[in-house]
C-alpha positions as CSV (number, residue, x, y, z in Angstrom):
1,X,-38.7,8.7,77.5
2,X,-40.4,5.9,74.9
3,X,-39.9,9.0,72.5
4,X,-36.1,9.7,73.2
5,X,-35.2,6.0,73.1
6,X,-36.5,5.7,69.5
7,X,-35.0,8.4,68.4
8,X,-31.4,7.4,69.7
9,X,-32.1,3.8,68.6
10,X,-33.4,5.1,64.9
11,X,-30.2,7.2,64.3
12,X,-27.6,5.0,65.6
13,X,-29.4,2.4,63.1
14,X,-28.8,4.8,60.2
15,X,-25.4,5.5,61.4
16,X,-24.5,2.1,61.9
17,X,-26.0,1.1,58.1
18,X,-24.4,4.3,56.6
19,X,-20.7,2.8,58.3
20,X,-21.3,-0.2,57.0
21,X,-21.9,1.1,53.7
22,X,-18.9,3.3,53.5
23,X,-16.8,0.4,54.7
24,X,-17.7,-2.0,52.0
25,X,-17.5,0.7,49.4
26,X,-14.0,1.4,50.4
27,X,-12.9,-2.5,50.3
28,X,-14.2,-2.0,46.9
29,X,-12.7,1.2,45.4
30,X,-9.3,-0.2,47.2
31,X,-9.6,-3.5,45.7
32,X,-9.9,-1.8,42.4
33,X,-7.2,0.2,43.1
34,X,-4.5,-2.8,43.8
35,X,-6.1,-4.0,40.8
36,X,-5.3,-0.9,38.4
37,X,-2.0,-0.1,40.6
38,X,-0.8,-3.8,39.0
39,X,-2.2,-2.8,36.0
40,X,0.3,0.2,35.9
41,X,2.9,-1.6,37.0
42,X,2.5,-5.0,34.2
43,X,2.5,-1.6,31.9
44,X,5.6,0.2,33.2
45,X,7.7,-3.3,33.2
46,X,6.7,-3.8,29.6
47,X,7.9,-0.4,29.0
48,X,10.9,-0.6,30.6
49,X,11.5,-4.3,28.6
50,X,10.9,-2.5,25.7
51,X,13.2,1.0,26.0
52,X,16.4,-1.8,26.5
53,X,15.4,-3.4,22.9
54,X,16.4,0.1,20.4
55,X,16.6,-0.8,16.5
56,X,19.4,0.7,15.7
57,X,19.7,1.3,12.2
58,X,23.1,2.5,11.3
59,X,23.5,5.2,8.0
60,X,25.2,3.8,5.1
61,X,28.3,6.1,5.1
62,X,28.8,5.7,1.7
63,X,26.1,7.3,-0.3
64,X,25.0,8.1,-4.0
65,X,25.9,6.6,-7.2
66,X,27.7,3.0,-7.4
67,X,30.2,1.9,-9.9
68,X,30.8,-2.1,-10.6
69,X,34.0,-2.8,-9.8
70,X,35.7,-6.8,-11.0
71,X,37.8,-8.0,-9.2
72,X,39.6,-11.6,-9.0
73,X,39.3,-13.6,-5.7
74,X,40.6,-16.8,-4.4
75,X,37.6,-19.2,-4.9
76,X,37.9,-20.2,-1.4
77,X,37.4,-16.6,-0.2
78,X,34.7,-16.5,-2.3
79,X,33.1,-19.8,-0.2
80,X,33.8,-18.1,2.5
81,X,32.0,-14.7,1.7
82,X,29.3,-17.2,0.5
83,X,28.8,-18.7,3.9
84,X,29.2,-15.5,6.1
85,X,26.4,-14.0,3.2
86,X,23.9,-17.0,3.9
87,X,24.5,-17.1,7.5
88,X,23.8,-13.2,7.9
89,X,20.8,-13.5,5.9
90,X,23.2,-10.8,3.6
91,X,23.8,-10.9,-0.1
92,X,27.7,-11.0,-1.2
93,X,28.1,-7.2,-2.5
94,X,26.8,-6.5,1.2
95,X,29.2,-8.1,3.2
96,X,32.1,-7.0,0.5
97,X,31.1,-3.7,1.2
98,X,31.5,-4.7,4.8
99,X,34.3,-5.8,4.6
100,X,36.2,-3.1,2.7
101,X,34.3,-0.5,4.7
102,X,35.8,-1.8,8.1
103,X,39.0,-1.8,6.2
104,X,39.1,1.2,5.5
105,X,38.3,2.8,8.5
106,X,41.0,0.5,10.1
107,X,44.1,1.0,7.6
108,X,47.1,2.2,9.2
109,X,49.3,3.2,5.5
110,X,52.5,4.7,7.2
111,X,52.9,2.3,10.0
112,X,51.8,4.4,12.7
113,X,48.3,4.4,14.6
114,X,46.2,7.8,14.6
């Protein structure tokens, strides 16, 4: 009976210390888990900041050679291209060619809207 009683009391010992072990390795593996699943998820809201902030880089629509062109303007329009220039961080002929661009896609020449 001595024999039997060892036995029992030798594999539940082993059993209980294997249990044990398995228990704390799982609090591990799942804490690392938690850790990597915010991991992912710092990652997927930086993504998801980043897809809403495109640079969108228009194409000139006019292309190829240039011409200078004069042309006499109020000096008080000039000021005021001046100011809209420094304020935009834009040089003059930019915001000219801004200007007349938007103008021309906006001219209505007989009156009636297309």
């Amino acid at each position: 009976m001595q024999n039997r009683d060892v036995k029992k009391s030798f594999s539940y010992n082993n059993l209980h210390s294997l249990l044990t072990y398995v228990y704390f390795c799982s609090i591990i593996i799942a804490s690392k888990m938690k850790h990597y699943y915010s991991l992912i998820f710092e990652l997927k809201q930086e993504v998801l900041k980043l897809a809403g902030k495109k640079l969108i880089i228009p194409s000139k629509k006019y292309k190829g050679d240039t011409s200078v062109v004069s042309a006499r303007l109020p000096n008080e329009m000039i000021k005021d291209l001046d100011t809209i220039a420094e304020s935009t961080g834009r040089n003059r002929n930019e915001i000219i060619m801004m200007c007349l661009e938007y103008a021309i896609d906006n001219l209505d020449t007989d009156g009636k809207e297309e």
